[in-house]
LOKE-702482 format. One record per residue: residue number from 1; chain; x, z, y of N, C-alpha, C, CB in turn. Coordinates in pm, whole numbers, plus 50000, padded with zeros to 5 digits. Glycine has a CB too. Layout:
<sites>
+-----+-----+-------+-------+-------+-------+-------+-------+-------+-------+-------+-------+-------+-------+
! seq ! mol !  n_px !  n_pz !  n_py ! ca_px ! ca_pz ! ca_py !  c_px !  c_pz !  c_py ! cb_px ! cb_pz ! cb_py !
+-----+-----+-------+-------+-------+-------+-------+-------+-------+-------+-------+-------+-------+-------+
! NUM !   A !     X !     Z !     Y !     X !     Z !     Y !     X !     Z !     Y !     X !     Z !     Y !
...
+-----+-----+-------+-------+-------+-------+-------+-------+-------+-------+-------+-------+-------+-------+
</sites>
This chain:
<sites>
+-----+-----+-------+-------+-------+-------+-------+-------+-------+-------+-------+-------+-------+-------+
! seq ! mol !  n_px !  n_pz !  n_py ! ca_px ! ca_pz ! ca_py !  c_px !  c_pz !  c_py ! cb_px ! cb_pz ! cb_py !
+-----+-----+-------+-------+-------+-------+-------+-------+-------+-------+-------+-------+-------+-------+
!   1 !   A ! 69342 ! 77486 ! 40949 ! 69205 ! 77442 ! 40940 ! 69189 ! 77357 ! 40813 ! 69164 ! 77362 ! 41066 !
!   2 !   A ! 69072 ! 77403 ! 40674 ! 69086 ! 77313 ! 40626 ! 69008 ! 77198 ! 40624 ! 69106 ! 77345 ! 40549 !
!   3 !   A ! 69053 ! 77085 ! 40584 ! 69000 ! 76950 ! 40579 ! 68817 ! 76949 ! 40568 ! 69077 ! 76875 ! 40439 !
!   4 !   A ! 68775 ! 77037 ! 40483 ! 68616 ! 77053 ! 40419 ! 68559 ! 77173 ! 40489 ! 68608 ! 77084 ! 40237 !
!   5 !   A ! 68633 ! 77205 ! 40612 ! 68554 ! 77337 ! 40654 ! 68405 ! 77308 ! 40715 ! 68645 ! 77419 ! 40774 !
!   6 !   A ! 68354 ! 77223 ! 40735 ! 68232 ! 77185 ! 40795 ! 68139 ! 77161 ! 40667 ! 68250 ! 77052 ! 40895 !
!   7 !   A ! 68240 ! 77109 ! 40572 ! 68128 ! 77103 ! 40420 ! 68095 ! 76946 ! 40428 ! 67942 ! 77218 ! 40430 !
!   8 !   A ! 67992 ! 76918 ! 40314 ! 67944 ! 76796 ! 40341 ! 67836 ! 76783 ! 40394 ! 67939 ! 76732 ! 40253 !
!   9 !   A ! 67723 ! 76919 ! 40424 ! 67638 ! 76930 ! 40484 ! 67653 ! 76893 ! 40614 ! 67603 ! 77026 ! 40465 !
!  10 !   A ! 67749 ! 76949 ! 40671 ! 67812 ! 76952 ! 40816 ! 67848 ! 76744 ! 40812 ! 68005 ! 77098 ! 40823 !
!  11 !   A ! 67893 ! 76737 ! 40779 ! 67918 ! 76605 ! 40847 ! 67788 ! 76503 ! 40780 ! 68093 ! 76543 ! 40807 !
!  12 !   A ! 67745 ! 76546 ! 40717 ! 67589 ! 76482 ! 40736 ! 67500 ! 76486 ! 40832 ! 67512 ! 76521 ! 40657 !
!  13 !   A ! 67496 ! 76605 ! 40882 ! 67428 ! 76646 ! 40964 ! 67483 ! 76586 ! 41126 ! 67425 ! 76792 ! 40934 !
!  14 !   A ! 67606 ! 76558 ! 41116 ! 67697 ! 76472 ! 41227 ! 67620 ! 76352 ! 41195 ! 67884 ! 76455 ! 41207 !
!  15 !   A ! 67622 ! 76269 ! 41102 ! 67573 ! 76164 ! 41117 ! 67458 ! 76126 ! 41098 ! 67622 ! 76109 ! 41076 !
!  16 !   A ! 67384 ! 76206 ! 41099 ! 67273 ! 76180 ! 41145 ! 67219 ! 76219 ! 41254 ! 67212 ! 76202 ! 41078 !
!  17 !   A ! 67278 ! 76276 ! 41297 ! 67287 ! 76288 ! 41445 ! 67330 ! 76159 ! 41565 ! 67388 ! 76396 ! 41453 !
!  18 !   A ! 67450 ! 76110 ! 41503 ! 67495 ! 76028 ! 41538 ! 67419 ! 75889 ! 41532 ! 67592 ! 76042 ! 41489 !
!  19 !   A ! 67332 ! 75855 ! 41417 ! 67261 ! 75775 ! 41386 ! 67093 ! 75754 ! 41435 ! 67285 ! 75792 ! 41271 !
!  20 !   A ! 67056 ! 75898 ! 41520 ! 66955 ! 75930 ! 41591 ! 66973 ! 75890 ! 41744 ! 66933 ! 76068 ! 41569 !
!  21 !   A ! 67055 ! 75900 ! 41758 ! 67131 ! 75880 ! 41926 ! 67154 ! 75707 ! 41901 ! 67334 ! 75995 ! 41960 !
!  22 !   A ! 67178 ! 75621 ! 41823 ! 67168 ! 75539 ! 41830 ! 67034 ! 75469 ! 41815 ! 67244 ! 75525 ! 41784 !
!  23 !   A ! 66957 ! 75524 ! 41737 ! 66831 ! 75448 ! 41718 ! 66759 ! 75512 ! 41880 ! 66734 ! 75498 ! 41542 !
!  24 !   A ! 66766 ! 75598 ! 41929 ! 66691 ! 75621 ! 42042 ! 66749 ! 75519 ! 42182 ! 66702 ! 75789 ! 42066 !
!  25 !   A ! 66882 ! 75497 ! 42166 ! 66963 ! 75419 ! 42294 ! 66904 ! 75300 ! 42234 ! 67157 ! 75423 ! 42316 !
!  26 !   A ! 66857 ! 75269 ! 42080 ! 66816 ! 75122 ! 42088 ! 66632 ! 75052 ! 42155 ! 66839 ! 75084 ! 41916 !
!  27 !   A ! 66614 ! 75195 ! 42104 ! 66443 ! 75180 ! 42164 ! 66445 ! 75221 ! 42289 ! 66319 ! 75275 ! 42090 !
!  28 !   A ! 66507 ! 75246 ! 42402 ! 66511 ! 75268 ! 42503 ! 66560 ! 75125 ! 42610 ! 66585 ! 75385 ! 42493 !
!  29 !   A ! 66665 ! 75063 ! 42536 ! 66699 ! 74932 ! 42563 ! 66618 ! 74864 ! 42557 ! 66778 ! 74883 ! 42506 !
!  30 !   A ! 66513 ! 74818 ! 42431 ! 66432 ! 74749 ! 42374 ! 66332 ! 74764 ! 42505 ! 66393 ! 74797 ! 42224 !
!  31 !   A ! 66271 ! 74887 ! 42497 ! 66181 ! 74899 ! 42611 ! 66204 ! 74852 ! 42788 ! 66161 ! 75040 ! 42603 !
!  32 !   A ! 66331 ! 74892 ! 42801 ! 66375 ! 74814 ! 42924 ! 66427 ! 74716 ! 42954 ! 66428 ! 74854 ! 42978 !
!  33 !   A ! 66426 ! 74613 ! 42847 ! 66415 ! 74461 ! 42848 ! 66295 ! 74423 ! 42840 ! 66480 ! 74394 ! 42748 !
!  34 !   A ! 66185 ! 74472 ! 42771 ! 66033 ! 74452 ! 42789 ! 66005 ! 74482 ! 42936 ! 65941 ! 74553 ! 42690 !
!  35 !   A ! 65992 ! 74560 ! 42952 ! 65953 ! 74600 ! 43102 ! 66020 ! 74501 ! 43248 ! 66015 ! 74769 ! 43117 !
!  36 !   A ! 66140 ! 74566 ! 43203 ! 66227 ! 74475 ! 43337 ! 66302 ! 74339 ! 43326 ! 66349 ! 74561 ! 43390 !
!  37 !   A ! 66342 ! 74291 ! 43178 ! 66359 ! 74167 ! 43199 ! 66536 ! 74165 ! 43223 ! 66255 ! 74118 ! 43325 !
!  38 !   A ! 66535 ! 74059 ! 43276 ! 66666 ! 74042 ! 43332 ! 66726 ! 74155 ! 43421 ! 66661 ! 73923 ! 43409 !
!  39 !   A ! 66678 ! 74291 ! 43506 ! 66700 ! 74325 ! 43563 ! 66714 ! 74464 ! 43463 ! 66639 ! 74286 ! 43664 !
!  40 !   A ! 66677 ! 74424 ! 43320 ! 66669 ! 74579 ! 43284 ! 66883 ! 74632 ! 43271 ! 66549 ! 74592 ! 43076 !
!  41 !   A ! 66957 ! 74576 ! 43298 ! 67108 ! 74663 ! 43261 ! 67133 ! 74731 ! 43391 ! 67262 ! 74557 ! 43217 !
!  42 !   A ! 67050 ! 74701 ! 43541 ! 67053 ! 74738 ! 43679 ! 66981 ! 74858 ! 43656 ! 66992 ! 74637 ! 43788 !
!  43 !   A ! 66841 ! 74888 ! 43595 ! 66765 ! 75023 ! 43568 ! 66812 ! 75088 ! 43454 ! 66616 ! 75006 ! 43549 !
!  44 !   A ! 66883 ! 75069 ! 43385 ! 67008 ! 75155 ! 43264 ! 67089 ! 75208 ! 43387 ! 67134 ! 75028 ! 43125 !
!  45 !   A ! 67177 ! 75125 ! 43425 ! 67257 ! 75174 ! 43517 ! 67219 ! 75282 ! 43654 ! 67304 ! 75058 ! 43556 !
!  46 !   A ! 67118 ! 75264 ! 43691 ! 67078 ! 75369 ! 43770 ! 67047 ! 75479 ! 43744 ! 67006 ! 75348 ! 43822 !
!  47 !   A ! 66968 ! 75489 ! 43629 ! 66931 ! 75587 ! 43530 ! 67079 ! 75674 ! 43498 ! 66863 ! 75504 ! 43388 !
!  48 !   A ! 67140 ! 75601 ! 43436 ! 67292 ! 75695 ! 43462 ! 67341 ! 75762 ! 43548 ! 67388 ! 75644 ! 43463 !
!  49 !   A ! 67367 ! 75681 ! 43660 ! 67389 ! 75703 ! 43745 ! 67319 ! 75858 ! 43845 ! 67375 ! 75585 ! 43768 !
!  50 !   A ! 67164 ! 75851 ! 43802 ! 67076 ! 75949 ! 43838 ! 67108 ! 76100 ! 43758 ! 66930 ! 75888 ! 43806 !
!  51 !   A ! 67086 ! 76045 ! 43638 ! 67163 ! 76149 ! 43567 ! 67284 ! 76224 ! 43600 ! 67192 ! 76102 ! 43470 !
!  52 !   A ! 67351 ! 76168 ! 43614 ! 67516 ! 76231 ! 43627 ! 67526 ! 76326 ! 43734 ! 67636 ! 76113 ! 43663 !
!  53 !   A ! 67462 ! 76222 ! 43880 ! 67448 ! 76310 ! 43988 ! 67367 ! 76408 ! 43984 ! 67421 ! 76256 ! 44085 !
!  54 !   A ! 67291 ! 76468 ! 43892 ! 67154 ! 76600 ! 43869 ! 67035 ! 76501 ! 43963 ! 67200 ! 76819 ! 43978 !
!  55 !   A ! 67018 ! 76409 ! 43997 ! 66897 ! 76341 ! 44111 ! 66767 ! 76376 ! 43952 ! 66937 ! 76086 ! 44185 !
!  56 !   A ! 66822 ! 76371 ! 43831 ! 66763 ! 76331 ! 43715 ! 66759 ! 76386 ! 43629 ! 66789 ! 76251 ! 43675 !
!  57 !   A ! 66630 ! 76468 ! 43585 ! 66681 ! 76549 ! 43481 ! 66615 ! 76502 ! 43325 ! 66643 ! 76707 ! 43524 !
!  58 !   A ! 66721 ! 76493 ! 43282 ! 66698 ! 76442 ! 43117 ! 66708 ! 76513 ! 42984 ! 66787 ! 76348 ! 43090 !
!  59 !   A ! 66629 ! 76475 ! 42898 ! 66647 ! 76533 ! 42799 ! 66711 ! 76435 ! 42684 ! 66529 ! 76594 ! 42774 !
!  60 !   A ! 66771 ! 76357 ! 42702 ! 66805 ! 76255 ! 42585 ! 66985 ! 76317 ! 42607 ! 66756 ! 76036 ! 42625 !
!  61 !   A ! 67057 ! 76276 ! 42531 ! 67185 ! 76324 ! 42494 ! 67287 ! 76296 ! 42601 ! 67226 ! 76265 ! 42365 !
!  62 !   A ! 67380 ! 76364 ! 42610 ! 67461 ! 76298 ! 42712 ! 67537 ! 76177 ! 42687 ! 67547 ! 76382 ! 42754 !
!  63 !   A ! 67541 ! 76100 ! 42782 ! 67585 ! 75964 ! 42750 ! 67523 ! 75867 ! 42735 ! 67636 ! 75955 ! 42667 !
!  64 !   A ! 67369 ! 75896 ! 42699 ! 67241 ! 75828 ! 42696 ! 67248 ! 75691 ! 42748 ! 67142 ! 75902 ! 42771 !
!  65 !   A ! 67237 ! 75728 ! 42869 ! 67182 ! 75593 ! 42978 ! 67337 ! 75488 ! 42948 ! 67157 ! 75662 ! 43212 !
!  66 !   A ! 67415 ! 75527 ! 42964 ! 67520 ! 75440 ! 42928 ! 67527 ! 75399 ! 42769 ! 67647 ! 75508 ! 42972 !
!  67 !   A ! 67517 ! 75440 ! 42671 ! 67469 ! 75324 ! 42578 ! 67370 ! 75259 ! 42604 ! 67442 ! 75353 ! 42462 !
!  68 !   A ! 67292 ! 75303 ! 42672 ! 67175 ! 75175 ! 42667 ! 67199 ! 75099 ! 42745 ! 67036 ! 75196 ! 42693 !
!  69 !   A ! 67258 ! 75127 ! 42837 ! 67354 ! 75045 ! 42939 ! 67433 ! 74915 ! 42826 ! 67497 ! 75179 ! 43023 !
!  70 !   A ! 67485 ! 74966 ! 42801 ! 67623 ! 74895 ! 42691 ! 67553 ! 74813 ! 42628 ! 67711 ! 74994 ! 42568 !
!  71 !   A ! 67444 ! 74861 ! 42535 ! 67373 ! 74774 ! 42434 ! 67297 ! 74661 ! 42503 ! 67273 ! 74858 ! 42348 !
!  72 !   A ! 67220 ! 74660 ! 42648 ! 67186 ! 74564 ! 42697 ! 67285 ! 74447 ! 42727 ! 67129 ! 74607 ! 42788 !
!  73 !   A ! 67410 ! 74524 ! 42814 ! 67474 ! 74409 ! 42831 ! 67538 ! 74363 ! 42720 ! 67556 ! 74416 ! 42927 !
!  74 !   A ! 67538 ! 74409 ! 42623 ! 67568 ! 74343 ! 42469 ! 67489 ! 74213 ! 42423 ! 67529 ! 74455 ! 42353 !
!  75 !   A ! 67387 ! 74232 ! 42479 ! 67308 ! 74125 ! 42426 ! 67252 ! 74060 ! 42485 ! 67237 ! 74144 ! 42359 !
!  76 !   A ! 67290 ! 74077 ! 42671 ! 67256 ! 73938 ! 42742 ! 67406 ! 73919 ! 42772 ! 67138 ! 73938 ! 42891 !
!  77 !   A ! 67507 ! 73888 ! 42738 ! 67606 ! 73847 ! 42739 ! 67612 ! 73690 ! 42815 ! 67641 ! 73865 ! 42610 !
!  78 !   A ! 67628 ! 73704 ! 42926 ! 67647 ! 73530 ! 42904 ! 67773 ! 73470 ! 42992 ! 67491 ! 73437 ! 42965 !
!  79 !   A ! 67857 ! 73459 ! 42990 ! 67981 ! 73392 ! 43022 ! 67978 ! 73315 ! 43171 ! 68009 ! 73287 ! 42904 !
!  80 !   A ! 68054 ! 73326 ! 43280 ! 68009 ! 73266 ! 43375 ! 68101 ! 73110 ! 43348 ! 68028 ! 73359 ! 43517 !
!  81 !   A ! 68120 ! 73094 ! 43257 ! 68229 ! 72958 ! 43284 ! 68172 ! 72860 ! 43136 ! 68453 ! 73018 ! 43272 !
!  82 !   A ! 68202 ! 72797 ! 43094 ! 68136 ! 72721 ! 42951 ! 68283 ! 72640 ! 42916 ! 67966 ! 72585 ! 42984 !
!  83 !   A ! 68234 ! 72598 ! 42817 ! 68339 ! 72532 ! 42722 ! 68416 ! 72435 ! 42743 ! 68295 ! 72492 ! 42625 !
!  84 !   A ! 68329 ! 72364 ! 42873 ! 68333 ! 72218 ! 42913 ! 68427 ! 72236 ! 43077 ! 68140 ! 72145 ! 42929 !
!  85 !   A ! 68388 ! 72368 ! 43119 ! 68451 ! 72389 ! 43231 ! 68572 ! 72451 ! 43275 ! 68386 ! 72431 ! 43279 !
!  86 !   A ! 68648 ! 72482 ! 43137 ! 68749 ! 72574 ! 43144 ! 68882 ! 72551 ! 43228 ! 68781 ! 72594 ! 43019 !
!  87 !   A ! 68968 ! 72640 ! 43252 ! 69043 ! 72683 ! 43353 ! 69194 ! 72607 ! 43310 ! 69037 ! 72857 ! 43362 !
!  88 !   A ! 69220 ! 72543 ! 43297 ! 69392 ! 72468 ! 43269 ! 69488 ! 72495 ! 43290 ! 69433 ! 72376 ! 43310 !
+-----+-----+-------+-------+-------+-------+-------+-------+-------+-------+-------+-------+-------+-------+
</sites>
């Protein structure tokens, strides 16, 4: 197989692909922190969840609901222990 068999077209076309699937898992997050709030990584997660089992039929990429999954809890991150309370 050689190294350039896809071309450079071909792996452009990967990444922008790749770079579409991310901007859509980000406006999808975005939107279900607007909407739901604190509860939006529980409606990512179900959404997956719906998906996987067929309950759900989707048209966004596979794997979808779980980045947006990921990216929420990325960014409500919050630690159950603090700086002041740590473990000895």
């Amino acid at each position: 197989m050689r190294p350039d068999q896809f071309g450079t077209a071909g792996l452009f076309g990967f990444w922008q692909t790749w770079m579409e699937r991310r901007r859509l898992a980000r406006l999808d997050a975005d939107r279900l922190m607007e909407e739901f709030g604190a509860a939006a990584y529980e409606v990512a997660w179900t959404m997956a969840q719906e998906v996987d089992s067929g309950t759900l039929i989707e048209t966004r990429p596979k794997g979808h609901w779980d980045r947006v999954r990921n990216i929420i809890a990325r960014r409500t991150y919050r630690p159950f222990w603090t700086s002041g309370n740590a473990i000895r």
